[in-house]
KOLVEX-151106 format. One line per 3 residues: number of its first residue (from 1); their letters; for each residue x, y, z of N, C-alpha, C. Coordinates in steps of 0.2 Angstrom, whole numbers, plus 5000, padded with zeros to 4 digits. Atoms other than C-alpha are relative to their C-alpha. Layout:
NUM	a	X:Y:Z:X:Y:Z:X:Y:Z; ... $
END
This chain:
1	xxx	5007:5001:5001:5431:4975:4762:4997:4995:5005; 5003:5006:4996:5429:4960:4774:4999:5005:5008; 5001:4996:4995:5431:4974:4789:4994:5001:5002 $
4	xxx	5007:4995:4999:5417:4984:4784:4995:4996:5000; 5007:5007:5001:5406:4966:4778:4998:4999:5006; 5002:5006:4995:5409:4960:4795:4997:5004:5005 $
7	xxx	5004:4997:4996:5404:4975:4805:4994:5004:4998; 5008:4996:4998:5386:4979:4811:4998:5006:4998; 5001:4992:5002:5375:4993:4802:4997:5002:5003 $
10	xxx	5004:4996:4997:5366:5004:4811:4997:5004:4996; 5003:4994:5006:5352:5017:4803:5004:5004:4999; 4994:4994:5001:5366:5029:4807:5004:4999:4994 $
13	xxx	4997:5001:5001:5378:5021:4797:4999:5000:4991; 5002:5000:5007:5368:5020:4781:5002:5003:4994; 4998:4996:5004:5373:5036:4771:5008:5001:5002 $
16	xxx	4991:4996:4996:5391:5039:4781:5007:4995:4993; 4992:5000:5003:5408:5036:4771:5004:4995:5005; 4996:5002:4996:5417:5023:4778:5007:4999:4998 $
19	xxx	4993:4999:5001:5432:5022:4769:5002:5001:4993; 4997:4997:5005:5442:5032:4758:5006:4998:4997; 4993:5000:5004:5454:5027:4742:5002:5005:4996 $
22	xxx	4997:4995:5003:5464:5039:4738:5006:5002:4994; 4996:5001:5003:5473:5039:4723:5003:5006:4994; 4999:4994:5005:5482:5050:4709:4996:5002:4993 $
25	xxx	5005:4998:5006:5473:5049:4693:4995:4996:5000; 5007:5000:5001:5457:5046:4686:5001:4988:4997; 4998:5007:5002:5464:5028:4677:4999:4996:5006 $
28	xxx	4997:5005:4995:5470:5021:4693:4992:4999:5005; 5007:4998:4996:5453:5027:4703:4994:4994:4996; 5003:5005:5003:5442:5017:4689:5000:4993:5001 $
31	xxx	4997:5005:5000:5452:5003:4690:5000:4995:5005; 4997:5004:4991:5453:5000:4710:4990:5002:5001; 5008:5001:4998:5431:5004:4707:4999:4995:4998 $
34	xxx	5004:5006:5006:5431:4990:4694:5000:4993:5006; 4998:5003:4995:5440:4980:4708:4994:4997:5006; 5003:5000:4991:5429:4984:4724:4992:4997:4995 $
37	xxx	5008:5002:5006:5412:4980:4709:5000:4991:5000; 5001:5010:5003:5419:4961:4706:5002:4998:5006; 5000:5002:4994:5425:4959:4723:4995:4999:5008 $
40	xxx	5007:4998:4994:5411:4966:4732:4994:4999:5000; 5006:5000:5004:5398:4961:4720:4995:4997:5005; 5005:5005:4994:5388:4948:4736:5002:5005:5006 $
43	xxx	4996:4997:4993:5395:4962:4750:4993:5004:5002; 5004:4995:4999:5380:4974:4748:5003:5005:5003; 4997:4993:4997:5393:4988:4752:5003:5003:4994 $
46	xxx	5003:4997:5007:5390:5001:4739:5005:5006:5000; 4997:4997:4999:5403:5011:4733:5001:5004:4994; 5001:4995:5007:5407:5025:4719:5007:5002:4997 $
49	xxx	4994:4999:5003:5421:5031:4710:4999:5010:4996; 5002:4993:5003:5422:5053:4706:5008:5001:5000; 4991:4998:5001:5438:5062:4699:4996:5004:4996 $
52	xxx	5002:4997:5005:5439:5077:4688:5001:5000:4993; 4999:4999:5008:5438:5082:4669:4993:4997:4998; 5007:4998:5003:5418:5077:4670:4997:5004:5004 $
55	xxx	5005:4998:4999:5403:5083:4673:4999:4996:5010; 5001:5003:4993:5401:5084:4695:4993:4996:5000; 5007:5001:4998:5382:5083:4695:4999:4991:5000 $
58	xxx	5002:5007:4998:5380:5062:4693:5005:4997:5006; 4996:5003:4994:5394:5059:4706:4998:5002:5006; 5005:4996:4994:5383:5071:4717:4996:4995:5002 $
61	xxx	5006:5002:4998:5370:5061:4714:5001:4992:5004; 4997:5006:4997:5378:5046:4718:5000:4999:5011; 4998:4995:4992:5385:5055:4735:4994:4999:5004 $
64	xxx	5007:4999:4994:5366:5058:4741:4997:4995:4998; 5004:5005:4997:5361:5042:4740:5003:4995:5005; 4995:5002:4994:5374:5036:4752:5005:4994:4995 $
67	xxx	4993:5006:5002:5391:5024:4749:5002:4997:5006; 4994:5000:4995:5401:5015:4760:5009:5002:4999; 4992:5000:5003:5417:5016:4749:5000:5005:4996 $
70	xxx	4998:4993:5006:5423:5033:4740:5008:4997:4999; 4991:4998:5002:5438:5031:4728:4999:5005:4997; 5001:4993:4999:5442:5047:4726:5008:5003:4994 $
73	xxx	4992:4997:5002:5457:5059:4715:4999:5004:5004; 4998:4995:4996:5462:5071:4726:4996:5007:4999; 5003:4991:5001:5456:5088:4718:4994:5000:5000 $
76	xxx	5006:5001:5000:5438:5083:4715:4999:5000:5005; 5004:5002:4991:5436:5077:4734:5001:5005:5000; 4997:4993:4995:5444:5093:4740:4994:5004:4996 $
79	xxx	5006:4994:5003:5430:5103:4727:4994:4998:5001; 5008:5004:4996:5415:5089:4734:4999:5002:5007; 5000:4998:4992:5421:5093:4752:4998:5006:4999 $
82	xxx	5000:4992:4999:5422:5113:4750:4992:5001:4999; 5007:5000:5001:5404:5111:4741:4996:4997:5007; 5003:5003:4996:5399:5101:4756:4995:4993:4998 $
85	xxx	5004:5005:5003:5394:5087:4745:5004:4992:5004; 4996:5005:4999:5406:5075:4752:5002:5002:5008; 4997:5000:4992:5410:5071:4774:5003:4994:5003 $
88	xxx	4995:5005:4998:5423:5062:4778:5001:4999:5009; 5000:4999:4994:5419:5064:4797:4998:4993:5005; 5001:5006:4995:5415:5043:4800:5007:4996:4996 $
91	xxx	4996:5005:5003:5429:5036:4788:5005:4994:5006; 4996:5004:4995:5437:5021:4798:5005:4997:4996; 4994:5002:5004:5449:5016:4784:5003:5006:4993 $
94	xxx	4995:4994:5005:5460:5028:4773:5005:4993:4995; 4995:5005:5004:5471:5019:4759:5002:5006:4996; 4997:4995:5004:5483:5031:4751:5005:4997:4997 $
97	xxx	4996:5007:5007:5487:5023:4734:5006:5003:4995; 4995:4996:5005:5503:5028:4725:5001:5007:5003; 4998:4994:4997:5508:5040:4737:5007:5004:4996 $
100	xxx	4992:4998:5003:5526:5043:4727:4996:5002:4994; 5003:4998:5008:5515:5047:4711:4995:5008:5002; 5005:4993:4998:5503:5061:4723:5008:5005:5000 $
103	xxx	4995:4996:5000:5520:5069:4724:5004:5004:4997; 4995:5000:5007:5527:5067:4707:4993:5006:4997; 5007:4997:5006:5509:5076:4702:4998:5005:5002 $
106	xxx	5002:4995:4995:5510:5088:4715:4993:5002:5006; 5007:5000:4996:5495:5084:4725:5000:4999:5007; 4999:5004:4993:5504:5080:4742:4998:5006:5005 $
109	xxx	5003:4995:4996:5496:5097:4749:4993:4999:4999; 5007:5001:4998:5479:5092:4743:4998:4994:5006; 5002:5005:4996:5481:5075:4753:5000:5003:5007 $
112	xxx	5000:4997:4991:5487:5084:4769:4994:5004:5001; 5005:5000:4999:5473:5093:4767:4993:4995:5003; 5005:5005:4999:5462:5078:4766:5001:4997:5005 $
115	xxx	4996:5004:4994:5471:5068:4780:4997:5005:5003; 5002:4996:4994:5467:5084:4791:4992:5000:5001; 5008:5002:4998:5446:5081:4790:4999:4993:5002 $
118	xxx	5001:5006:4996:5447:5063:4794:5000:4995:5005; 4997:4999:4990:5446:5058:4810:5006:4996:5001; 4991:5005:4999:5463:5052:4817:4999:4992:5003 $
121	xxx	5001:5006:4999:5456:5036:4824:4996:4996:4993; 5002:5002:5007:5455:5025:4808:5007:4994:4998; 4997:5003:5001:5465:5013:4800:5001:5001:4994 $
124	xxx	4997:4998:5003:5477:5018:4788:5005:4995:4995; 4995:5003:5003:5485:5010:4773:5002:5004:4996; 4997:4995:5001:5499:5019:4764:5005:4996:4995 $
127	xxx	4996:5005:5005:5508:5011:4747:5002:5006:4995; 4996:4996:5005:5521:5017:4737:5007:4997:4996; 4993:5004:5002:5533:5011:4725:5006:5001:5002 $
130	xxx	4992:4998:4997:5546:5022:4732:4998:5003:5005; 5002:4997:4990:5548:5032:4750:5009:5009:4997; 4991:4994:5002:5561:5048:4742:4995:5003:5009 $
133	xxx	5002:4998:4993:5560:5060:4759:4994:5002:5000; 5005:4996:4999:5544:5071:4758:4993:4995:5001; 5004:5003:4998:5534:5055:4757:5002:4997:5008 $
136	xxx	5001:5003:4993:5542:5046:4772:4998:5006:5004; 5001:4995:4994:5539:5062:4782:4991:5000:5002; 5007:5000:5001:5520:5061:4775:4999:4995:5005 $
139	xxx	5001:5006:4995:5521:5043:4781:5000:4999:5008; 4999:4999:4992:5525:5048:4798:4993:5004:5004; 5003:4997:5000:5513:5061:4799:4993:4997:5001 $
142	xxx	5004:5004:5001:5498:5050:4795:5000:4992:5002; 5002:5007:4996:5503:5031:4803:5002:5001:5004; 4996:5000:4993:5506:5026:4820:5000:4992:5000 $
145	xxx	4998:5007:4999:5515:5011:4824:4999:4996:4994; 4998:5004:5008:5519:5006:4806:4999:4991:4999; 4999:5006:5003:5519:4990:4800:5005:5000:4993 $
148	xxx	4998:5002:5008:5532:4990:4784:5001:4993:4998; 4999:5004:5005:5530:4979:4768:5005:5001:4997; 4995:4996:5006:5544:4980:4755:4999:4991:4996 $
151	xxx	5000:5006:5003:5541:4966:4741:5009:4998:4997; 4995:4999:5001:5558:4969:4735:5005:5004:5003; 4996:4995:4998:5574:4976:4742:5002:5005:4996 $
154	xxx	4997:4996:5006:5581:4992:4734:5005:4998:4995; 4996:5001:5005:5592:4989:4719:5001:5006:4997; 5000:4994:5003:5601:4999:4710:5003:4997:4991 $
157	xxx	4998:5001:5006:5605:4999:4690:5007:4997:4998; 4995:5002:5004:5620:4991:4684:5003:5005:4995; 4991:4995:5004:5637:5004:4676:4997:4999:4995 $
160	xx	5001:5003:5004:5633:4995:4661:4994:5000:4996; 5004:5000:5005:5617:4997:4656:4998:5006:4997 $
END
């Protein structure tokens, strides 16, 4: 958020999508708008939150009055993009939240879909509780010159329990 705060607007800049959270369910997406609302409340960067299982037309409407910040579920974007309601052609920051949970839900072909419309120069965060292989490969595909975190090392269960 302090990124986007601290860079210059342009008239250009007004309507364009700067940076997309991408995450698996509708709960998680609400959660991480409630977030960017109490964080960003003095930012003046205006951001929205659309998934499916509503009604699209109020997320439209949202959409055409411009954002800086789409959090997003997957299937929705990809049916806002196809609509041409949604252009991810300025985004300068990607965040793909719960990448091991897009996997477990079968969405890891709508994100490489989505990955492929957003320009390649951009900054990229990439969070997952775990790394099985199809996501490191993800991970590859999408950062350059990683940076990893790990809060904890792997562990494994105890015989016993």
């Amino acid at each position: 958020m302090q990124l986007l705060y601290d860079h210059p607007k342009g008239k250009e800049d007004t309507d364009r999508i700067k940076a997309l959270v991408l995450t698996p369910t509708r709960e998680l997406a609400i959660q991480i708008g409630e977030s960017f609302a109490a964080y960003g409340k003095n930012t003046g960067l205006r951001h929205t939150v659309i998934f499916g299982g509503v009604g699209q037309a109020p997320q439209v409407k949202v959409l055409r009055k411009g954002i800086d910040i789409l959090i997003a579920t997957p299937g929705r974007l990809l049916d806002l993009m196809n609509q041409k309601h949604v252009n991810l052609g300025y985004i300068k920051m990607f965040i793909l939240d719960e990448a091991d949970r897009m996997l477990d839900m079968g969405f890891i072909h709508d994100v490489k879909k989505i990955v492929a419309r957003i320009p390649h120069k951009r900054q990229t965060l990439f969070f997952s509780a775990t790394m099985p292989k199809p996501i490191l490969e993800l991970a590859h595909t999408i950062l350059r010159d990683p940076v990893k975190v790990e809060v904890t090392p792997v562990s494994s269960t105890v015989d016993t329990v």
